[in-house]
PDB file with SEQRES, HELIX, SHEET and CRYST1 records, atoms N, CA, C and O in Angstrom:
SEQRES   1 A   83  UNK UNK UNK UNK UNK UNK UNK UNK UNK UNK UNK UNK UNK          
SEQRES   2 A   83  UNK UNK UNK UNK UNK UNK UNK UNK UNK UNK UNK UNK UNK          
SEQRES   3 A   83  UNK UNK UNK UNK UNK UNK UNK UNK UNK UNK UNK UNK UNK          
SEQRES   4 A   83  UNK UNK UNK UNK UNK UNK UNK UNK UNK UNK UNK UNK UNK          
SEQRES   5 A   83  UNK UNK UNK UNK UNK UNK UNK UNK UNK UNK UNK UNK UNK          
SEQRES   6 A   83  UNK UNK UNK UNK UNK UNK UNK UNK UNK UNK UNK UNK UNK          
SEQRES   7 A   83  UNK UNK UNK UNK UNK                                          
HELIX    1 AA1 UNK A    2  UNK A    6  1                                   5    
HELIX    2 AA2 UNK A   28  UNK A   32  1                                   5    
HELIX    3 AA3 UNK A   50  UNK A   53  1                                   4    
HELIX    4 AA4 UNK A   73  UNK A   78  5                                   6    
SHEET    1 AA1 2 UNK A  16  UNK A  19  0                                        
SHEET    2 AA1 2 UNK A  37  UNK A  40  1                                        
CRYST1    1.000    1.000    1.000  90.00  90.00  90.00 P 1           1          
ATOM      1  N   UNK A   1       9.041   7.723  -8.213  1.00  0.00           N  
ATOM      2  CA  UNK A   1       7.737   8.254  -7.848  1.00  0.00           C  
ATOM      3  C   UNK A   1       7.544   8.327  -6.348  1.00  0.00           C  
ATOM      4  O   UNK A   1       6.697   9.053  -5.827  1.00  0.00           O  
ATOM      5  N   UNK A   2       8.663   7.261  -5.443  1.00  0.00           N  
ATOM      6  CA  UNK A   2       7.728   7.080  -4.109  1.00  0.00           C  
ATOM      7  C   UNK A   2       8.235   8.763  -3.327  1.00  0.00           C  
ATOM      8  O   UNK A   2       7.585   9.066  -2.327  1.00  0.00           O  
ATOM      9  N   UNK A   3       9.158   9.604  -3.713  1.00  0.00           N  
ATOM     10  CA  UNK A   3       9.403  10.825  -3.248  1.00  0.00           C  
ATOM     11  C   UNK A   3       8.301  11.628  -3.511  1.00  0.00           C  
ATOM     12  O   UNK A   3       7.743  11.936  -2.458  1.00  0.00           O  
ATOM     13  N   UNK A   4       7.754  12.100  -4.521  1.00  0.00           N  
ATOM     14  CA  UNK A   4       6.917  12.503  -4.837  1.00  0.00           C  
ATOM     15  C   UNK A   4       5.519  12.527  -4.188  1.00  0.00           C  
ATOM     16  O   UNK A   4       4.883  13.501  -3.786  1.00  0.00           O  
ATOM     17  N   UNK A   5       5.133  10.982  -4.181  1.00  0.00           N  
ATOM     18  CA  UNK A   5       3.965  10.536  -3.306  1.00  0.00           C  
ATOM     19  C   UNK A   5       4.592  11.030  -2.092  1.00  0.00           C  
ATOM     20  O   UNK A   5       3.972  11.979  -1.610  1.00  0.00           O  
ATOM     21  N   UNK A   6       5.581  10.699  -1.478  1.00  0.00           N  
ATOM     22  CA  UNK A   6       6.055  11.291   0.513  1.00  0.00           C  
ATOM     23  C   UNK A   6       5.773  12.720   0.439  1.00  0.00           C  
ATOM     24  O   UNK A   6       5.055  13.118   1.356  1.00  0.00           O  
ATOM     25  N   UNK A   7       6.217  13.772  -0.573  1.00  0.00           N  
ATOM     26  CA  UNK A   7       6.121  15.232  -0.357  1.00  0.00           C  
ATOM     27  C   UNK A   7       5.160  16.446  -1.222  1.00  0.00           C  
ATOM     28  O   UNK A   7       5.358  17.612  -1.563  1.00  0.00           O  
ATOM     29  N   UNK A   8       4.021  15.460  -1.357  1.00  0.00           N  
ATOM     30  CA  UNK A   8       3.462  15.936  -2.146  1.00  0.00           C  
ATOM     31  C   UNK A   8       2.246  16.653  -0.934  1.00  0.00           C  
ATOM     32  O   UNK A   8       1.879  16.067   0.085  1.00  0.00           O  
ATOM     33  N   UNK A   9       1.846  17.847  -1.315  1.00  0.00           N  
ATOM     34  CA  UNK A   9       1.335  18.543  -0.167  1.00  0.00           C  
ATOM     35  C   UNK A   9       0.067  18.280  -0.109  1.00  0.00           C  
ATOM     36  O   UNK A   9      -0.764  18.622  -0.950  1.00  0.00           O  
ATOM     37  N   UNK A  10      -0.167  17.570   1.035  1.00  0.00           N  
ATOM     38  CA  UNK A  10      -1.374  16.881   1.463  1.00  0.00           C  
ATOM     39  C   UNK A  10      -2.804  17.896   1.713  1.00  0.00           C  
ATOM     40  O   UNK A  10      -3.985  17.595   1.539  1.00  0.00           O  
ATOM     41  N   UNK A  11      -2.174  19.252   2.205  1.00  0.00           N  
ATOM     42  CA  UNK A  11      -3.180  19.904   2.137  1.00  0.00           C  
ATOM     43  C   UNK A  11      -4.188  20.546   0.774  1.00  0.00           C  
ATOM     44  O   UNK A  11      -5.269  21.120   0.902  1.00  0.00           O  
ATOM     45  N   UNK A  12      -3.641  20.323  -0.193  1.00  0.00           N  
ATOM     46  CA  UNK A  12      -4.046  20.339  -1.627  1.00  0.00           C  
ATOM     47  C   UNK A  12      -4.086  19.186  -2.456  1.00  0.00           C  
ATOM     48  O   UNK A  12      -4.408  19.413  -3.623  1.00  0.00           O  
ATOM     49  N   UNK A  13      -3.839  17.993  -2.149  1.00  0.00           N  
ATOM     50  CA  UNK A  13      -3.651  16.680  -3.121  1.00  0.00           C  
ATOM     51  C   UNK A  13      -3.685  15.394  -1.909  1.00  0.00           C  
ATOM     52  O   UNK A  13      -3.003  15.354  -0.885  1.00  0.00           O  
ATOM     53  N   UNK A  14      -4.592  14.488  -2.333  1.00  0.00           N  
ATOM     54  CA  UNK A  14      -4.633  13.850  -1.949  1.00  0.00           C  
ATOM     55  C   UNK A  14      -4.457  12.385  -3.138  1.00  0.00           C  
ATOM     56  O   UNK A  14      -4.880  12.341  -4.293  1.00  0.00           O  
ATOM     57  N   UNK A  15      -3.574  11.118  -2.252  1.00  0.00           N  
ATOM     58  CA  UNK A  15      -3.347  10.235  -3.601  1.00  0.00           C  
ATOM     59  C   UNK A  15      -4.094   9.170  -2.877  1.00  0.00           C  
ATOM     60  O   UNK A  15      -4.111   8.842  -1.691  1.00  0.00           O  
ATOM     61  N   UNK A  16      -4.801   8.655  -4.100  1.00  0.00           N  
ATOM     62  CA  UNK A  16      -5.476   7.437  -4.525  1.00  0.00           C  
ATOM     63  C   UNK A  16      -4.448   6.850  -5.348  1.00  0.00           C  
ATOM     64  O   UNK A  16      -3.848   7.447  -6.242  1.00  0.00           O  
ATOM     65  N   UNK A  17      -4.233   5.340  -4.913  1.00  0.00           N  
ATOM     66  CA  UNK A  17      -3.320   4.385  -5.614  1.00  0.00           C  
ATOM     67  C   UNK A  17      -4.136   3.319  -5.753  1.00  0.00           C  
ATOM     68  O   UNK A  17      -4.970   2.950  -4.926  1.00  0.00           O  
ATOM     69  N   UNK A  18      -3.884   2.797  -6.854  1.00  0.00           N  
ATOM     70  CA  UNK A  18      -4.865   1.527  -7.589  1.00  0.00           C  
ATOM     71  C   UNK A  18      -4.088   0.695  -7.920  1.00  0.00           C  
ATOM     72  O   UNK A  18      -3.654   0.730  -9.071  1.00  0.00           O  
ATOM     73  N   UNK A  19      -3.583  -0.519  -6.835  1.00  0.00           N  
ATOM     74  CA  UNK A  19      -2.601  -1.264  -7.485  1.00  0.00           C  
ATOM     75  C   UNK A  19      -2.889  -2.825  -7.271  1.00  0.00           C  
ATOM     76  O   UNK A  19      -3.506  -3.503  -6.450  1.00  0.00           O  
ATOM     77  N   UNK A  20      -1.848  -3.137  -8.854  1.00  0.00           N  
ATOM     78  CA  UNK A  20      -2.037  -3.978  -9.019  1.00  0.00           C  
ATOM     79  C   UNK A  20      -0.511  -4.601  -8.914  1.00  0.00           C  
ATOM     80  O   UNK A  20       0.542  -4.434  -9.530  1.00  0.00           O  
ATOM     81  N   UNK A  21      -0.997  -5.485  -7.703  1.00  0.00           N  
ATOM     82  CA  UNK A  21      -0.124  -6.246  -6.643  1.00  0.00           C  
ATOM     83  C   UNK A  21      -0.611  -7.440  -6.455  1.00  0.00           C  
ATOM     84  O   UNK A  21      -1.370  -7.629  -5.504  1.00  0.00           O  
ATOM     85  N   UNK A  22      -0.343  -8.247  -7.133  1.00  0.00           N  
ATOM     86  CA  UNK A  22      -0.455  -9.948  -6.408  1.00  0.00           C  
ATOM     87  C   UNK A  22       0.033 -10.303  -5.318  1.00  0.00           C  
ATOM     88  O   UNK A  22      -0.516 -11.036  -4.495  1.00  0.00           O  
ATOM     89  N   UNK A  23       1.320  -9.705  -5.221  1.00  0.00           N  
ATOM     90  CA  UNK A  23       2.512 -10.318  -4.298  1.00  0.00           C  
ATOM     91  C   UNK A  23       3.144  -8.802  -3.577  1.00  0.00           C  
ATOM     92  O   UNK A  23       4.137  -8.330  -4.130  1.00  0.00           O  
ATOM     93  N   UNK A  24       2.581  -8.074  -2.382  1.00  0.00           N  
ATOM     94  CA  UNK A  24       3.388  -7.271  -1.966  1.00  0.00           C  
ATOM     95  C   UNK A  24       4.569  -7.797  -1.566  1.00  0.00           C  
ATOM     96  O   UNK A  24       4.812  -9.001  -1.642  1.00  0.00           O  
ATOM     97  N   UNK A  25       5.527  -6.767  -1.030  1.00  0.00           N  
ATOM     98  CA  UNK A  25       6.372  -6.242  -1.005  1.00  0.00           C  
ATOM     99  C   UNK A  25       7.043  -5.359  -0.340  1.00  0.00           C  
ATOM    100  O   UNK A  25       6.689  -4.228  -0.675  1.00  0.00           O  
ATOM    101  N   UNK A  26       7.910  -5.361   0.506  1.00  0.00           N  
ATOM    102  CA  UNK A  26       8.488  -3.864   0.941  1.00  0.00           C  
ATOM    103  C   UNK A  26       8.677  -2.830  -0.144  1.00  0.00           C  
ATOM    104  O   UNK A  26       9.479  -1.978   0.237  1.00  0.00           O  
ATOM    105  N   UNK A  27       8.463  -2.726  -0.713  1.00  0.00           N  
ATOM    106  CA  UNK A  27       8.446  -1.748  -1.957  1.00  0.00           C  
ATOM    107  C   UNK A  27       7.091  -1.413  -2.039  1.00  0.00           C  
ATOM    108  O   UNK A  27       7.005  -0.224  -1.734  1.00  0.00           O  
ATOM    109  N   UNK A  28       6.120  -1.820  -2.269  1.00  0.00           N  
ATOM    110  CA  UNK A  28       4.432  -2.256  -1.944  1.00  0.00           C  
ATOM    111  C   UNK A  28       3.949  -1.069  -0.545  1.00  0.00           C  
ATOM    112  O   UNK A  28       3.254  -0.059  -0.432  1.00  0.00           O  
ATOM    113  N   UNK A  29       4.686  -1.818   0.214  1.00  0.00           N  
ATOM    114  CA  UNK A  29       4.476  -1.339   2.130  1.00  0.00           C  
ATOM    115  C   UNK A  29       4.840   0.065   1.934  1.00  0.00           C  
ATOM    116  O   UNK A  29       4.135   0.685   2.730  1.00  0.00           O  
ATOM    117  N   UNK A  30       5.578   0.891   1.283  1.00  0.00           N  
ATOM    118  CA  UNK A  30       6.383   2.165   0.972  1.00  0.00           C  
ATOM    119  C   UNK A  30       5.224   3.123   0.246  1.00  0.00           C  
ATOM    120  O   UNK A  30       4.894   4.195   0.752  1.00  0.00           O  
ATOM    121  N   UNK A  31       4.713   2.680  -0.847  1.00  0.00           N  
ATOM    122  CA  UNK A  31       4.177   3.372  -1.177  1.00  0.00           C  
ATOM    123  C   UNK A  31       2.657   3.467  -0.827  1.00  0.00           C  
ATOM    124  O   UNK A  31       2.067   4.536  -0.981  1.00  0.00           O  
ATOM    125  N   UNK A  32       1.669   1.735  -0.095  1.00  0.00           N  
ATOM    126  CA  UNK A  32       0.634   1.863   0.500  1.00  0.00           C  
ATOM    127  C   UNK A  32       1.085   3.099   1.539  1.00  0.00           C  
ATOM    128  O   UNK A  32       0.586   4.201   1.314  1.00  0.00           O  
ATOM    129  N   UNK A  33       1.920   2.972   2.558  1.00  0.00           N  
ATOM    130  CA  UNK A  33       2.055   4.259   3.124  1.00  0.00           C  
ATOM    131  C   UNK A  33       2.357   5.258   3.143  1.00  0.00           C  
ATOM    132  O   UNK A  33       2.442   5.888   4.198  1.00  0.00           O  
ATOM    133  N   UNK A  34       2.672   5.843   1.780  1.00  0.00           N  
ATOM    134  CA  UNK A  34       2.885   7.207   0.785  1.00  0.00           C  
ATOM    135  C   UNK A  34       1.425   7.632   0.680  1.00  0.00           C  
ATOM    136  O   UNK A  34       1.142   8.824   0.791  1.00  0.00           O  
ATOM    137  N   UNK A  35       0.471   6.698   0.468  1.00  0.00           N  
ATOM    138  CA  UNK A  35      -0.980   7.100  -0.194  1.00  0.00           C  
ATOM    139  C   UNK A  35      -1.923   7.348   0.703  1.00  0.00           C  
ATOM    140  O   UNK A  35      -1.622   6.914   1.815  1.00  0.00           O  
ATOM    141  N   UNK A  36      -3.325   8.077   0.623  1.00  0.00           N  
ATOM    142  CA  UNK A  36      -3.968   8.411   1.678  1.00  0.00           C  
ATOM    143  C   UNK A  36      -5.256   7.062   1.126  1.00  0.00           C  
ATOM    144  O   UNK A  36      -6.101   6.768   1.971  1.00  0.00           O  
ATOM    145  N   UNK A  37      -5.297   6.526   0.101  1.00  0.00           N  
ATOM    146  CA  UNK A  37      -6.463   5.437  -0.285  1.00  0.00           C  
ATOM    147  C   UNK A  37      -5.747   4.804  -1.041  1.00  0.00           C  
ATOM    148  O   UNK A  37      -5.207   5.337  -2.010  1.00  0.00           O  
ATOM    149  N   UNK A  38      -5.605   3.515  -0.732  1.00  0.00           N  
ATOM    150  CA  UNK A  38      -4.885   2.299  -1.221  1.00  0.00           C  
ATOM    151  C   UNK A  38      -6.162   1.385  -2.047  1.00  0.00           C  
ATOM    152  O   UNK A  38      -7.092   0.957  -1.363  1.00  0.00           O  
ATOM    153  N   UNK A  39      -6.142   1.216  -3.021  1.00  0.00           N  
ATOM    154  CA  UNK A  39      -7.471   0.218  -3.575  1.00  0.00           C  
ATOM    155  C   UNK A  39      -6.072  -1.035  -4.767  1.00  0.00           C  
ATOM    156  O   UNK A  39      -5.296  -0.925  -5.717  1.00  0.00           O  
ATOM    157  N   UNK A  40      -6.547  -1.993  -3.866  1.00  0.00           N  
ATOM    158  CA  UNK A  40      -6.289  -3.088  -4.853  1.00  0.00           C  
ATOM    159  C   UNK A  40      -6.915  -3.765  -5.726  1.00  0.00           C  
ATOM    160  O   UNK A  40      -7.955  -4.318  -5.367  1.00  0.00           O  
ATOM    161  N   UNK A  41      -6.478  -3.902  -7.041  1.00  0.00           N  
ATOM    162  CA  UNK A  41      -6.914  -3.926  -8.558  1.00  0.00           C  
ATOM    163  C   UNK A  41      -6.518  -4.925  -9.233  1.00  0.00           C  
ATOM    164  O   UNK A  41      -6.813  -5.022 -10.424  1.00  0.00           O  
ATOM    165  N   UNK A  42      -6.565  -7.036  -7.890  1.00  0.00           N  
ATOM    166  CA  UNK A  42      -6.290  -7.721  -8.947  1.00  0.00           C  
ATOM    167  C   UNK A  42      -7.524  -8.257  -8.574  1.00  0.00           C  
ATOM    168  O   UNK A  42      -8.189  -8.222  -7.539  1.00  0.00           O  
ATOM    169  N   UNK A  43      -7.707  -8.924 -10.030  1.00  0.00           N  
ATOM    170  CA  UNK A  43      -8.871  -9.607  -9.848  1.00  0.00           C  
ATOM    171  C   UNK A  43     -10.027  -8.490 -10.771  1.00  0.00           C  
ATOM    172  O   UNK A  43     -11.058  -9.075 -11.104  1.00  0.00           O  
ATOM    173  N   UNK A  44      -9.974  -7.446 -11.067  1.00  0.00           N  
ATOM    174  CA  UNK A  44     -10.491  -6.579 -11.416  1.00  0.00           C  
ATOM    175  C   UNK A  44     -10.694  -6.444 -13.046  1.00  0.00           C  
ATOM    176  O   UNK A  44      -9.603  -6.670 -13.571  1.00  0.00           O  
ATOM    177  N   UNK A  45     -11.266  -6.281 -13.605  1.00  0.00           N  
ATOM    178  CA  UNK A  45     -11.044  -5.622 -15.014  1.00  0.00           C  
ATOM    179  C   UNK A  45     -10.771  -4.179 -15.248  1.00  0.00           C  
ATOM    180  O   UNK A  45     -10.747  -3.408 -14.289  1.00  0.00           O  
ATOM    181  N   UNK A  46     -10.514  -3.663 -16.756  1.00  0.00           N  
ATOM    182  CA  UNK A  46     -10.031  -2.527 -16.301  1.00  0.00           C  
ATOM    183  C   UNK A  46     -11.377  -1.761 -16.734  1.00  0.00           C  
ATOM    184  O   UNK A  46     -10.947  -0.883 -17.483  1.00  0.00           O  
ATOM    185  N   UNK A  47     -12.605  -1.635 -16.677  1.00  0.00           N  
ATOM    186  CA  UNK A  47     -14.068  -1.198 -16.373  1.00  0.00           C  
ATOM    187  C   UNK A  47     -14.189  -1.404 -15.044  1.00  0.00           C  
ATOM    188  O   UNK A  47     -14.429  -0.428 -14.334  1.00  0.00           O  
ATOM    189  N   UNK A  48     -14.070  -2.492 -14.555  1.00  0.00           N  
ATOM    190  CA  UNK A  48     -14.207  -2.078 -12.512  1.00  0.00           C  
ATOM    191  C   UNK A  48     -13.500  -1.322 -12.703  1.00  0.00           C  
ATOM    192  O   UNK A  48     -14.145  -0.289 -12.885  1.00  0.00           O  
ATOM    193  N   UNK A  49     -12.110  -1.069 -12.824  1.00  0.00           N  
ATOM    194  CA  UNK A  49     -11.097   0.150 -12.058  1.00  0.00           C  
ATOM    195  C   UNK A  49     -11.435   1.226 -12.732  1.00  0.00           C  
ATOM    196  O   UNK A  49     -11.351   2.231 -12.026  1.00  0.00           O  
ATOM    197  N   UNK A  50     -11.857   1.473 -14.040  1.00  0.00           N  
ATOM    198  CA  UNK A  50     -12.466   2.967 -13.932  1.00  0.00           C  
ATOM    199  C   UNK A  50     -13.104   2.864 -13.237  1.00  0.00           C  
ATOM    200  O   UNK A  50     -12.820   3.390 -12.161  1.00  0.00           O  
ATOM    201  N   UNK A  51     -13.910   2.405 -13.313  1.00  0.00           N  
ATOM    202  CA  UNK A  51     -15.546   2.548 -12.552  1.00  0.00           C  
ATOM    203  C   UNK A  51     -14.825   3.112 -11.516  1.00  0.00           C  
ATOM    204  O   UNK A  51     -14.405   4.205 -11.894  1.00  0.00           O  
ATOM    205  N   UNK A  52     -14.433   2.823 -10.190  1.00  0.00           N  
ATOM    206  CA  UNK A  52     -13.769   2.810  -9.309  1.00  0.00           C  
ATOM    207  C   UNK A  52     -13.423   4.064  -8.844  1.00  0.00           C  
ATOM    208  O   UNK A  52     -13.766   4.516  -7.751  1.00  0.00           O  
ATOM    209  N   UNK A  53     -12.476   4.850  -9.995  1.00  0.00           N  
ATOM    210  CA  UNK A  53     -11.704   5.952 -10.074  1.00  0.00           C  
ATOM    211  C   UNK A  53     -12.894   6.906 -10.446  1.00  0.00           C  
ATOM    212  O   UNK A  53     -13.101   8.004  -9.929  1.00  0.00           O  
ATOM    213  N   UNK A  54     -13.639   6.307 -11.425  1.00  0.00           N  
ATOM    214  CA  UNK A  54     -14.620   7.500 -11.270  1.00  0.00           C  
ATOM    215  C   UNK A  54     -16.001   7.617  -9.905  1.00  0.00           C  
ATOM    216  O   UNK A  54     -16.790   8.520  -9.629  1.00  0.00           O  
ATOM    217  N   UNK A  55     -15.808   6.481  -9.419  1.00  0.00           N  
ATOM    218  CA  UNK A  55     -16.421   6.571  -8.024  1.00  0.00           C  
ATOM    219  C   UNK A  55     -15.733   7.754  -7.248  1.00  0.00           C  
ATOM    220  O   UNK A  55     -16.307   8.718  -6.742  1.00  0.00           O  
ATOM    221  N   UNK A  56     -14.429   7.492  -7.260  1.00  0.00           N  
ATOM    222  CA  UNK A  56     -13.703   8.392  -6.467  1.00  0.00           C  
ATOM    223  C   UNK A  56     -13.317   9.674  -6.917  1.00  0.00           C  
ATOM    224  O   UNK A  56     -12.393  10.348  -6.462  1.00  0.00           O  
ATOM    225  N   UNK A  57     -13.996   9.934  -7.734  1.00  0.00           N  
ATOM    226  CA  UNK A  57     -14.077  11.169  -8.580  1.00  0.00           C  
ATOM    227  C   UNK A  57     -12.600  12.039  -8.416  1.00  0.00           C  
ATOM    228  O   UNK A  57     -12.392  13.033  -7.720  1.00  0.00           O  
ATOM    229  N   UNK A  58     -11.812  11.418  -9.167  1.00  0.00           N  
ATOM    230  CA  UNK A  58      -9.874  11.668  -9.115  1.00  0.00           C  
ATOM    231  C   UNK A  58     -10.189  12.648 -10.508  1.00  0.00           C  
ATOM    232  O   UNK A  58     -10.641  12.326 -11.607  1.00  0.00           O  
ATOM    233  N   UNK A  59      -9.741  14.003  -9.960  1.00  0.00           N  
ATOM    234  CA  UNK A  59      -9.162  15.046 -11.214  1.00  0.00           C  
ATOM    235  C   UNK A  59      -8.259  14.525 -12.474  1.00  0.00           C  
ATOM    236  O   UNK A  59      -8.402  14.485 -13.696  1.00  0.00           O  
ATOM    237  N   UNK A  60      -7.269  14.152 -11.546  1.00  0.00           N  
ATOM    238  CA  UNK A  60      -6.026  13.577 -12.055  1.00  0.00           C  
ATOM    239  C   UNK A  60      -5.165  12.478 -12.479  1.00  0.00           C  
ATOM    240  O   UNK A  60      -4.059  12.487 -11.938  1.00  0.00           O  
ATOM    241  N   UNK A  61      -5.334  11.752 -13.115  1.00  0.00           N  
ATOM    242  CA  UNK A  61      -4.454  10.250 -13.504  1.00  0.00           C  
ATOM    243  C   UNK A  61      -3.487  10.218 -13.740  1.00  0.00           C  
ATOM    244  O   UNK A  61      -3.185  10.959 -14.675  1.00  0.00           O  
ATOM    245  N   UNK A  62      -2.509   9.511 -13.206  1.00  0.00           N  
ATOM    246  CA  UNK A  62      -1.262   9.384 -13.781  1.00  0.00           C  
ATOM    247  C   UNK A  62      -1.008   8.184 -13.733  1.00  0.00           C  
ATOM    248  O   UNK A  62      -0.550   7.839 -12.644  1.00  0.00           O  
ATOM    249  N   UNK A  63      -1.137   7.242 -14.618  1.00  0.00           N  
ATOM    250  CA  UNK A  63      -0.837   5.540 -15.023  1.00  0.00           C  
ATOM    251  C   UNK A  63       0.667   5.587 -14.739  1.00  0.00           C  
ATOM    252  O   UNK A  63       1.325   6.406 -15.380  1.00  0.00           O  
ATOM    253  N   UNK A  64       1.141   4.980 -14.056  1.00  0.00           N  
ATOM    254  CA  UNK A  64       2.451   4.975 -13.748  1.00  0.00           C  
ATOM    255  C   UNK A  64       3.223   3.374 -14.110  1.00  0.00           C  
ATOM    256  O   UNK A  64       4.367   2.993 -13.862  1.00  0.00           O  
ATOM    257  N   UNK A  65       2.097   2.678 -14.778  1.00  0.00           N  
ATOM    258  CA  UNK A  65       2.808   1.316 -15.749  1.00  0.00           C  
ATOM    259  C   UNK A  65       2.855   1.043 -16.765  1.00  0.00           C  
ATOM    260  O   UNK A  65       2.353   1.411 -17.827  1.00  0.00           O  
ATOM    261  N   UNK A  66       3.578   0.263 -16.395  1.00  0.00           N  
ATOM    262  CA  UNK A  66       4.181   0.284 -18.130  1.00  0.00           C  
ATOM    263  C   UNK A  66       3.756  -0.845 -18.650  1.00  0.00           C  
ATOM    264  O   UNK A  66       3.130  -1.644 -17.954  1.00  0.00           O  
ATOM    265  N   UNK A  67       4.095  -1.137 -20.248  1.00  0.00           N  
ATOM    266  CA  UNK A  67       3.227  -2.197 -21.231  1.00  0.00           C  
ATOM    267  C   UNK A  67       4.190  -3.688 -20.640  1.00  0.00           C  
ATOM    268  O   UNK A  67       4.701  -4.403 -21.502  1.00  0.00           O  
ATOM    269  N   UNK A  68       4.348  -4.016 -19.258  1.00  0.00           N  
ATOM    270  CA  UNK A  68       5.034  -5.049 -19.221  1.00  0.00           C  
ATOM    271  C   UNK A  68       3.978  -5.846 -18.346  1.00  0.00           C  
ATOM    272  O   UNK A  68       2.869  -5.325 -18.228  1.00  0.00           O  
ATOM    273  N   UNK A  69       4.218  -7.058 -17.724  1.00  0.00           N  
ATOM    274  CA  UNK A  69       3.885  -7.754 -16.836  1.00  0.00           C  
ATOM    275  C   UNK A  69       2.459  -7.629 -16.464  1.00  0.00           C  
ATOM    276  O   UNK A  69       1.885  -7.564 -17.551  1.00  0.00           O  
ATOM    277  N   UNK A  70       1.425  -7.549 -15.375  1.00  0.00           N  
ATOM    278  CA  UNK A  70       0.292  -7.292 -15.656  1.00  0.00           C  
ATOM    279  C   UNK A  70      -0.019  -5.545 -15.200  1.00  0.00           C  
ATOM    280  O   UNK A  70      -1.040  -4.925 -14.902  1.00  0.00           O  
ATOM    281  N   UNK A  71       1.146  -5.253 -15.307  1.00  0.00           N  
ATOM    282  CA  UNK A  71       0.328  -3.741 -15.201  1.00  0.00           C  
ATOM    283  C   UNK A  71      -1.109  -3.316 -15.594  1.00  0.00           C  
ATOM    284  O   UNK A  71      -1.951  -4.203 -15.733  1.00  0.00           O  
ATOM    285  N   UNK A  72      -1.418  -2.123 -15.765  1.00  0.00           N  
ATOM    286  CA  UNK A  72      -2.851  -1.728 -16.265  1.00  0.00           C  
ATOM    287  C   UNK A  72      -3.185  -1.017 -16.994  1.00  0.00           C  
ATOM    288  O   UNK A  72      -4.384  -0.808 -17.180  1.00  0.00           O  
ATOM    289  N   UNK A  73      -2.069  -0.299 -17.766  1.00  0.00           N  
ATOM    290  CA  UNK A  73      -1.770   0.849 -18.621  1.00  0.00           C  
ATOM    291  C   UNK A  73      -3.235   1.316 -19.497  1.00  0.00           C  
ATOM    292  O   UNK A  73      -3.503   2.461 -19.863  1.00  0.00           O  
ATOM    293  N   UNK A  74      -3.950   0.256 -19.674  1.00  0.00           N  
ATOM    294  CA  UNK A  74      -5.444   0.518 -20.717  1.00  0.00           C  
ATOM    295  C   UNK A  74      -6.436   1.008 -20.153  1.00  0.00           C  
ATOM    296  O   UNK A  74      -7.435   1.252 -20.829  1.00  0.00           O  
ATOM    297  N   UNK A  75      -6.408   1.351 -18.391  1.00  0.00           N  
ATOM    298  CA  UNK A  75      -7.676   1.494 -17.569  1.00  0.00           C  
ATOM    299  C   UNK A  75      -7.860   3.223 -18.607  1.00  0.00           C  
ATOM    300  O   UNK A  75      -8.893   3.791 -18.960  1.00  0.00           O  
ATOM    301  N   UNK A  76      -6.454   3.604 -18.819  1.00  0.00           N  
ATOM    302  CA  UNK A  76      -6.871   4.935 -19.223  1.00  0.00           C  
ATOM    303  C   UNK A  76      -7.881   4.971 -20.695  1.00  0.00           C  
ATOM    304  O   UNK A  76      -8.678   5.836 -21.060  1.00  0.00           O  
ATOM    305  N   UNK A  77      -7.574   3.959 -21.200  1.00  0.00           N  
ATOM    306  CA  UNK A  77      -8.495   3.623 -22.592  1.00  0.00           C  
ATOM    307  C   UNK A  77      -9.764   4.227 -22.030  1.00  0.00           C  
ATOM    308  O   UNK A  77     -10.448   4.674 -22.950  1.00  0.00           O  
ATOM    309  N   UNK A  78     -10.347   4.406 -20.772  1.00  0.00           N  
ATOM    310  CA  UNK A  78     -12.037   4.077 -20.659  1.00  0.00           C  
ATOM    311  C   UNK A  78     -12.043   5.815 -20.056  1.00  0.00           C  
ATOM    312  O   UNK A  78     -13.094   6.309 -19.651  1.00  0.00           O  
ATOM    313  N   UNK A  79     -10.853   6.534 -20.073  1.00  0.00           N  
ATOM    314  CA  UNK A  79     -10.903   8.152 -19.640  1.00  0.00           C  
ATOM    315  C   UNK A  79     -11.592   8.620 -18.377  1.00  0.00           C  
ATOM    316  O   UNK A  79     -12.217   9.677 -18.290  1.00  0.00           O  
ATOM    317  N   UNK A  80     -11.452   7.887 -17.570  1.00  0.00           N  
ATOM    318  CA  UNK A  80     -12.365   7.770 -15.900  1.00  0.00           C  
ATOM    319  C   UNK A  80     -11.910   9.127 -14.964  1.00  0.00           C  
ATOM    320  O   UNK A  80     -12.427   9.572 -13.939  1.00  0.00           O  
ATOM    321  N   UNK A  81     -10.688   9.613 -15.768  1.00  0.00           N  
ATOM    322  CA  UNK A  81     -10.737  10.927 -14.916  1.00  0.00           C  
ATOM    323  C   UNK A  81     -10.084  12.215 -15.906  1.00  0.00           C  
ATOM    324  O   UNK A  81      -9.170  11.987 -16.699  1.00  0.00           O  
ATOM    325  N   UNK A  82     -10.714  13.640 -15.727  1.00  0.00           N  
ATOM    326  CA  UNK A  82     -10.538  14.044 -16.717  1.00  0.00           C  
ATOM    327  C   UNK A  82      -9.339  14.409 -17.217  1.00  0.00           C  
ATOM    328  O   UNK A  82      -9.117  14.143 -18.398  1.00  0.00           O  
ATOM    329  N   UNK A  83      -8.312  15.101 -16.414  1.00  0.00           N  
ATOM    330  CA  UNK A  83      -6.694  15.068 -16.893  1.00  0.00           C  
ATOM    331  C   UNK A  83      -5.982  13.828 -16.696  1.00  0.00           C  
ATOM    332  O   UNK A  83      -4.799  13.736 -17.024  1.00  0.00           O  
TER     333      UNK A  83                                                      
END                                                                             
């Protein structure tokens, strides 16, 4: 994904990342600076983080975790953005 986020054309798309990071990371540092709004999502439920996303009124979602570890895969359960 972090290619994607680097060349994705800024003049039409802008990324909001919602992560859930206890423990950054150089891996972490890569993609906070891939993104144009970084929001961290521990401590959160996944009703704050819609809430959140629909604050930020995002067209587009793409849950990019998976059913392991504490990812967040269910924020989409609550449909906070419409595609």
């Amino acid at each position: 994904m972090l290619p994607i986020f680097q060349r994705l054309d800024r003049a039409r798309f802008t990324i909001h990342a919602y992560a859930e990071v206890a423990h950054p990371d150089a891996a972490t540092r890569l993609f906070k600076d891939a993104s144009d709004v970084w929001r961290p999502t521990v401590g959160l439920n996944d009703a704050q983080i819609a809430h959140k996303i629909i604050e930020d009124r995002i067209d587009i979602l793409v849950i990019l975790a998976a059913h392991l570890d504490e990812n967040r895969p269910f924020v989409a359960r609550c449909r906070p953005a419409p595609i």
